[in-house]
C-alpha positions as CSV (number, residue, x, y, z in Angstrom):
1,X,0.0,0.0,0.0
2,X,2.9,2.2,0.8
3,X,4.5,1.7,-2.8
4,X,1.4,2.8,-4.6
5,X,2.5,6.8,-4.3
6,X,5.4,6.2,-5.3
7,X,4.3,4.3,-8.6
8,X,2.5,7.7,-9.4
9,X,5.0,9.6,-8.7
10,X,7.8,7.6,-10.6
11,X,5.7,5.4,-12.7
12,X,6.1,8.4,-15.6
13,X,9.8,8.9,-15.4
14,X,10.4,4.8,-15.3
15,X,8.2,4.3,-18.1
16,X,9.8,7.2,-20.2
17,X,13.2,5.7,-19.7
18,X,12.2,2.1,-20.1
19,X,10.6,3.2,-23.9
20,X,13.8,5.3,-24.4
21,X,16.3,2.3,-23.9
22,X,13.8,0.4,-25.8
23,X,14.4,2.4,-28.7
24,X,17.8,2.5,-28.5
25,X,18.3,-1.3,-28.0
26,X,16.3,-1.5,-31.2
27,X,18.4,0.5,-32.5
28,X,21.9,-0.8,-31.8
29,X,20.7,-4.2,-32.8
30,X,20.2,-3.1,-35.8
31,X,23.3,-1.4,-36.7
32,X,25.7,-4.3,-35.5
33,X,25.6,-7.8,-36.7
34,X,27.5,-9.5,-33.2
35,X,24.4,-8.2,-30.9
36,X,21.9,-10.7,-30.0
37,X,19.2,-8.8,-27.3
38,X,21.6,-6.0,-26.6
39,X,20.6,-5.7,-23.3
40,X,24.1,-4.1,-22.0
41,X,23.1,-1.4,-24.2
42,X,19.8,-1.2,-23.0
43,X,20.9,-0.8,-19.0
44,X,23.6,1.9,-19.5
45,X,21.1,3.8,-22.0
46,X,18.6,3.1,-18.5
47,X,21.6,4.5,-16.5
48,X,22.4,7.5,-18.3
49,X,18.5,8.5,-19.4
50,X,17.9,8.0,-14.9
51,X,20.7,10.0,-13.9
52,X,20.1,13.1,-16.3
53,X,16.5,12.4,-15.9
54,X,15.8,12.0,-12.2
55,X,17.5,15.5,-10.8
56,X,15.1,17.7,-13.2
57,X,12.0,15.1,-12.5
58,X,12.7,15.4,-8.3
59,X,12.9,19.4,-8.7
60,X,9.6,19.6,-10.9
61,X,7.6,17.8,-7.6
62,X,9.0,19.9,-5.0
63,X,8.0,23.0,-6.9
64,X,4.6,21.3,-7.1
65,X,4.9,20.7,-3.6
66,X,5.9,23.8,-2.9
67,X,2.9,25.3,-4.8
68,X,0.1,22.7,-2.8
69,X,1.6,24.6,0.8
70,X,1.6,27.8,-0.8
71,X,-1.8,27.7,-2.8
72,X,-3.6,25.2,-1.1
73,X,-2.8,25.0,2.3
74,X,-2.1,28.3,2.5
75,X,0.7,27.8,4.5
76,X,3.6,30.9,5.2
77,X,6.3,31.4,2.7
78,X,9.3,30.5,5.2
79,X,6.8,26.8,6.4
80,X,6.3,26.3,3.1
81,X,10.1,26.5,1.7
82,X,11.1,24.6,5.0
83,X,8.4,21.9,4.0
84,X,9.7,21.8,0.5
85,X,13.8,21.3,1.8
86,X,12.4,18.5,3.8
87,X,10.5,17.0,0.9
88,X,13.9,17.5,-1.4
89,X,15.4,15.1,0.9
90,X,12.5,13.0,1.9
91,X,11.9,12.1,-1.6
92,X,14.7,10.5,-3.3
93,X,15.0,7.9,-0.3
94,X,11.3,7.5,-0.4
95,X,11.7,6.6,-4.4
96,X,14.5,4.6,-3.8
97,X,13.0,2.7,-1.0
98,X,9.8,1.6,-3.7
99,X,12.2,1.3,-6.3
100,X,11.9,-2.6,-6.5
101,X,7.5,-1.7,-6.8
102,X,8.1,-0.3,-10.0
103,X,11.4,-1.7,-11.8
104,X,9.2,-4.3,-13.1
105,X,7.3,-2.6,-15.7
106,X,6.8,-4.6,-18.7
107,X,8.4,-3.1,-21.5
C-alpha cells in the first residue's frame, strides 16, 4: 500500500526511460551484426537517461509541492520552503526505498 504513491509519482519517469532504452536497443541491434538482445546497451542507455533524468524530475515535484503549501494549504512562505527542503530530501529515499515496486514494468 505504501508503494502505490510512489508508482504515481515515478511510474512516468520509469516508463519514459524504459521506452527510451527500448528504442535505443532496437536501434543498436540493428546497426551491429554481433548483438543478439543488446541488453548491455539497454541498461547503461537506463543509467544514463535516470541519472540526467531523475534530478530535473525530483525538482519539478518539489516545486509542485511547494505550490500545494503555498496555494492550497495556505501555509507561510518560510513553512512552506522549509516543507519543500524536507520534501527534497525525503523524496529520493522514499523513491529509492519503492524502487523494487516499479522496476518491473513490462516493456
Amino acid at each position: 500500500m505504501l508503494a502505490l504513491p510512489g508508482l504515481f509519482m515515478m511510474g512516468p519517469m520509469a516508463t519514459v526511460v524504459a521506452l527510451y532504452a527500448e528504442r535505443e536497443r532496437k536501434k543498436a541491434l540493428a546497426g551491429s551484426d554481433v548483438k543478439v538482445k543488446a541488453t548491455d546497451v539497454m541498461a547503461s542507455v537506463k543509467v544514463m537517461a535516470s541519472l540526467i533524468f531523475y534530478p530535473f524530475y525530483c525538482g519539478f515535484f518539489t516545486f509542485i509541492f511547494y505550490e500545494i503549501c503555498r496555494v492550497y494549504l495556505e501555509f507561510s512562505r518560510t513553512k512552506s520552503i522549509e516543507l519543500s527542503i524536507f520534501f527534497m530530501i525525503v523524496f529520493p529515499i522514499y523513491a529509492m526505498s519503492k524502487q523494487n515496486s516499479i522496476l518491473f514494468i513490462p516493456f
